[in-house]
N, C-alpha and C positions, 0 to 999 in steps of 0.2 A: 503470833502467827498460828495461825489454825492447822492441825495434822493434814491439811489436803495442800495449804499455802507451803508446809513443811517439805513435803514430798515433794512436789514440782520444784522446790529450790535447790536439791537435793538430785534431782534426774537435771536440770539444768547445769547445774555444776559438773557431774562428770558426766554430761554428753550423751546421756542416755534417749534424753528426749531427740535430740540430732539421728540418734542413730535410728530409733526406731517411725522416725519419717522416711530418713532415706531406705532405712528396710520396707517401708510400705510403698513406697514407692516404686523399690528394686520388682516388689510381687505385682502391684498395677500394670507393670511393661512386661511382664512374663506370663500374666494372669492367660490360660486357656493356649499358650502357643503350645506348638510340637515340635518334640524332641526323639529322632530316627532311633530305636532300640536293636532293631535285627529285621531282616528279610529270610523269609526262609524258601528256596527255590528246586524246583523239580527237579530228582536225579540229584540231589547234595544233603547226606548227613540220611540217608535213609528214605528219605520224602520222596512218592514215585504217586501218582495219578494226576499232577496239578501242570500238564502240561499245557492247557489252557482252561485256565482257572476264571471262574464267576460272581457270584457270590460269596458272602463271610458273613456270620453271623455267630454273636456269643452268647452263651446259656444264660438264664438267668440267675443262675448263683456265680456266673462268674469263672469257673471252673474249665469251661470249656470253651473251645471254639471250633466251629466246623464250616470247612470251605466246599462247592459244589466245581466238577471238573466236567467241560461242555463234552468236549473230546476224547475225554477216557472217561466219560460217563460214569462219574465217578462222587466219593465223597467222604471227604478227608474230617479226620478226628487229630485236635492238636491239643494237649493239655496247658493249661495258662497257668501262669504264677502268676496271682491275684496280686503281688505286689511290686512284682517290675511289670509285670504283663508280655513278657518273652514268652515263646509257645514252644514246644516238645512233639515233635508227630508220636501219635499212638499208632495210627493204621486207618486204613483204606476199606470203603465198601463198594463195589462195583456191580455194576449192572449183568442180572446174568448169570454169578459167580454165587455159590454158598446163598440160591435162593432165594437173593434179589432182586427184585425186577422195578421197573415203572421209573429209572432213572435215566434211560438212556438219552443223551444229550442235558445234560442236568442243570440245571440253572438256578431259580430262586429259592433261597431258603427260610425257614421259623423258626425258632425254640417258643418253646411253649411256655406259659408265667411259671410254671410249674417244677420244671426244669425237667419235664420228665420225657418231653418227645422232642425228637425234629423230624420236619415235613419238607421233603426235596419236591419242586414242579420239576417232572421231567420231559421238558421241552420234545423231544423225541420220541416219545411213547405217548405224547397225548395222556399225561398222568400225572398223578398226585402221589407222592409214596408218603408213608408214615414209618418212621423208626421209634420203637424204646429205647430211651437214656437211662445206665446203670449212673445214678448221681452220686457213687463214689469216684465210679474210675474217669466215667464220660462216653463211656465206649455205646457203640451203636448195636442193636437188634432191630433188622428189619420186619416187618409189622402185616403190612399189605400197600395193597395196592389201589388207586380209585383207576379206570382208565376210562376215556370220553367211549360215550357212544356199550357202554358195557352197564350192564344193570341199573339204564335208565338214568347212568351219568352223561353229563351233557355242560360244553363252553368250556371245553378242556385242551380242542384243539389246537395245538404251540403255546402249551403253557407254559406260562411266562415266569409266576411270583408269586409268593402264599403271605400270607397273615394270619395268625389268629387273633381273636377279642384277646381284650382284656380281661377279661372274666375266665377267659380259657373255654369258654364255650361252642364257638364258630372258626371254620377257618374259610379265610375267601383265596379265591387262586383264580388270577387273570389269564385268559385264553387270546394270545395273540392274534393265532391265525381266524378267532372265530369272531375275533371284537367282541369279547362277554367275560362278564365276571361269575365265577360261581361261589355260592353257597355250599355250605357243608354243616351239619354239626360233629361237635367231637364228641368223647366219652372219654371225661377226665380221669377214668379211671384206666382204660384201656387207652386212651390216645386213637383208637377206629373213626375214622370219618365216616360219616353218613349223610349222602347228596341230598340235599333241601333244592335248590332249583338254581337255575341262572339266569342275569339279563346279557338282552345281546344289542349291540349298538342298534337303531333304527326300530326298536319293536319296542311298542306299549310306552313310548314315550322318550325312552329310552337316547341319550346323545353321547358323545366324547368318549365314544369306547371304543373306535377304531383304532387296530394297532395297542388293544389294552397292555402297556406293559407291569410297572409296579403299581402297589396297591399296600396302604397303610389306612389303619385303624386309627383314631384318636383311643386317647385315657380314658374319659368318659362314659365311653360306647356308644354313645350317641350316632357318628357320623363313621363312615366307611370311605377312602376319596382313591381314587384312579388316574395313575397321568398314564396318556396315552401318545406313541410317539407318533403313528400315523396322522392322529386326527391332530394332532400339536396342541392339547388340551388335559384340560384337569376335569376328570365327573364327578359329583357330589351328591354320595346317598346318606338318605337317614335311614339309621338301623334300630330294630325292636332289639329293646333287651334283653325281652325275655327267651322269643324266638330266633335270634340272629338273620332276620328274613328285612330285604333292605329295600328301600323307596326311591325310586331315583328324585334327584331335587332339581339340580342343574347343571349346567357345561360351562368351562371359563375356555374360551380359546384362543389360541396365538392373534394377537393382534388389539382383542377387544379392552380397550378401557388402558390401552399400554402395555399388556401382560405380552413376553417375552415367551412363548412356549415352542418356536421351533425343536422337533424332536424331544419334546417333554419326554424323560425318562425315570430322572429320580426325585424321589417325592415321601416327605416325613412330616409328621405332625408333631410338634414344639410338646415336650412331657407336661407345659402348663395350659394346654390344648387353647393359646391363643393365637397361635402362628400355624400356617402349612408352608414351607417351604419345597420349591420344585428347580432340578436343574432341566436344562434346556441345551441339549449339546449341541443343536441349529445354531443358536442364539448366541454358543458362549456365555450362557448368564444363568444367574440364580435368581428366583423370584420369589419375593416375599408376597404371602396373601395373608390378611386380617380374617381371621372366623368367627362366629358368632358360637356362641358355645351355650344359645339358646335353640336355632335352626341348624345351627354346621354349615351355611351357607358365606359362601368366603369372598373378599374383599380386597382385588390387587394393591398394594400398597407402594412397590416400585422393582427394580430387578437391579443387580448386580452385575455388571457387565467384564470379561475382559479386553484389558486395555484402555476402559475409561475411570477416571476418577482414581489412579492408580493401582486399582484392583488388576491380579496377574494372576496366572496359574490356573485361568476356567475357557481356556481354548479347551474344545471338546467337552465340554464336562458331563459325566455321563451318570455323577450318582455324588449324593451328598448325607450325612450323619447329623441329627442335633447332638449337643453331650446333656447327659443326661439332667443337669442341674441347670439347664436353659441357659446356658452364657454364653454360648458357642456355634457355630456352623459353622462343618468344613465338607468341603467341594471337592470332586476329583476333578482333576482337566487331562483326561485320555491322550490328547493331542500334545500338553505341554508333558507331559511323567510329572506332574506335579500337587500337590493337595493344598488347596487355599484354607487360612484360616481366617474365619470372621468369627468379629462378636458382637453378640448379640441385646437390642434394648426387651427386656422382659415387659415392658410395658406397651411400646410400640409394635413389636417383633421386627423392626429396622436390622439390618445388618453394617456392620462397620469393617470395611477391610483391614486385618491385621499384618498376613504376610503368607506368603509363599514357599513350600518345598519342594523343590528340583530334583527331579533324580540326577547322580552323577555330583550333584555338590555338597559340602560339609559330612561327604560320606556317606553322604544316602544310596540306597541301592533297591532293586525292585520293583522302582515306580514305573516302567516304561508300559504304555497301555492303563495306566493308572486306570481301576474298574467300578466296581463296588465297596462298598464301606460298612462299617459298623464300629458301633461306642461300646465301649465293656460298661458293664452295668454300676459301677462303682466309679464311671467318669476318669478313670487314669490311664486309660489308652483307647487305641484309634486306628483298626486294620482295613488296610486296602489292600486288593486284591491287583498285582499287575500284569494283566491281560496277554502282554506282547513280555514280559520277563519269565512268562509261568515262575507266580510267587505272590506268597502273602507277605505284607511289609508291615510290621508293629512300630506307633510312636507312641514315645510315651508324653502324656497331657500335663503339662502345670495346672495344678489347681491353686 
């Protein structure tokens, strides 16, 4: 018998080959679900601006995370253990207060590749704010201010949601009230935006911007995309890479070709820039679109529904996360306090319902208003923000 026939007769005998199926097994049924770590809620353990709480987003090292406060126009610094992914409040920046300004009513947030800025849209001021990140502690310095209609800034009005490239060159920031997306460039040294221009829905060709609310980048750089919840649509620009200056392509809208966009709100491009995925809180549904990652022009493939095909937990669903290593989509459902877990084919970009967390059961706490979302950069947690619990709720990811 040959050393390889030796060995298998050897793991066969005591059991080792048995165990380590049923071990691969045990991680196939676990692969990507969530597991509730901690909520952390306003007015408990020190935490005080998050009493209705919007946005989450985590730095790119990892280190941080930072929540935006609509109503105490506000914006919260939490420090992360990279290896549970439980959070620690640092402290609060408020509109107004110590110099800040351009957050008031605060909504969508970025951390920069860099780790070095974040940019709050402050719904209420009709602005863009930019902070500097101290990337030892996490702590915030406000920066300045863009506001619409002020040095020839413009599509700022009820801003909504910021991005930047990949590259860390651009940042774009959706204008509700104005249906327009704007252009900026950054200065990776400084983190200063400087307005490049805007498009606004119905002008120079221009479709599916009404009601602009989030706005996500591909990896690539290539493409820029927009769901919009008035127009119940997704817009598609191609962007120069050099300049950050974008081309509108086309509109995908509620109804055409099957797509599912009632109240399209949240909307991410898959890290292997073959998928966009959008939720649809009309709808109840998540919608898969196939992109071309030659044009960036996208291709409905089917929606997720709740309540059919077993899928639960996407009543209302108002924002959704890829993880980062593409195996995953998870959904909020505002209406249910709940966060859907799917996973995902990397080749099709299909979604497969996995299962649902409730607030109030197995001990979870915070989900009520389930909000916005974000993945920590290392794929081992998953924070939602819960709208009606004022709180951010941490689970932690099997990988």
């Amino acid at each position: 018998m040959n050393l390889r026939g030796t060995l298998r007769a050897t793991l066969l005998a005591t059991g080792t080959v048995a165990l380590t199926a049923a071990t691969g097994a045990a991680l196939a049924a676990t692969f990507g679900k969530l597991k509730f770590q901690q909520a952390k809620f306003d007015g408990q353990g020190g935490v005080t601006g998050l009493s209705d709480p919007w946005d989450v987003v985590v730095s790119a090292d990892g280190r941080s995370v930072y929540v935006s406060g609509d109503s105490d126009n506000t914006l919260l610094t939490f420090e992360r253990n990279r290896r549970s992914g439980k959070l620690k409040f640092v402290n609060k920046k408020v509109d107004g207060q110590g110099g800040v300004d351009g957050i008031a009513a605060a909504q969508g947030l970025a951390a920069s590749p860099d780790s070095r800025n974040v940019y709050v849209a402050g719904e209420g001021d009709d602005a863009i704010a930019t902070f500097k990140r101290n990337r030892r502690t996490g702590k915030l310095k406000f920066v300045n201010a863009k506001f619409d209609g002020q040095g020839g800034v413009d599509g700022l009005e009820g801003t909504e949601d910021v991005e930047v490239s990949s590259n860390g060159r651009n940042a774009y920031v959706t204008g509700f009230d104005e249906n327009a997306l704007a252009t900026f460039k950054r200065n990776r040294r400084t983190g200063k935006l400087k307005f490049v221009n805007a498009k606004f829905d119905g002008q120079g060709g221009v479709d599916g911007l009404e009601g602009a609310f989030e706005v996500a980048a591909s990896a690539d750089g290539k493409s820029v995309y927009v769901a919009s919840e008035t127009d119940a649509a997704v817009a598609t620009f191609r962007r120069n890479g050099r300049t950050g200056r974008l081309t509108f392509v086309n509109a995908k809208f509620d109804g055409q070709g099957g797509a599912l966009l009632s109240d399209a709100t949240g909307l991410q491009v898959s890290p292997d820039d073959r998928s966009v995925y959008v939720s649809a809180a009309g709808d109840n549904a998540v919608d898969t679109f196939k992109r071309s990652r030659r044009t960036g022009r996208l291709k409905f493939v089917n929606a997720k529904v709740d309540g059919l095909g077993g899928v639960d937990g996407l009543a209302g669903t108002f924002d959704l996360t890829v993880a980062p290593d593409g195996h995953n989509v998870y959904a909020s459902g505002f209406d249910e306090a709940a966060v859907a877990t799917f996973k995902r084919s990397r080749r099709s970009g299909k979604l497969h319902f996995v299962n649902a967390k409730f607030d109030g059961q197995g001990g979870i706490d915070g989900l009520l208003g389930a909000y916005l979302m974000a993945s920590s950069p290392n794929g081992r947690s998953v924070y939602v923000t819960g709208n009606d619990d004022a709180s951010v709720v941490t689970f932690k990811r099997h990988r």
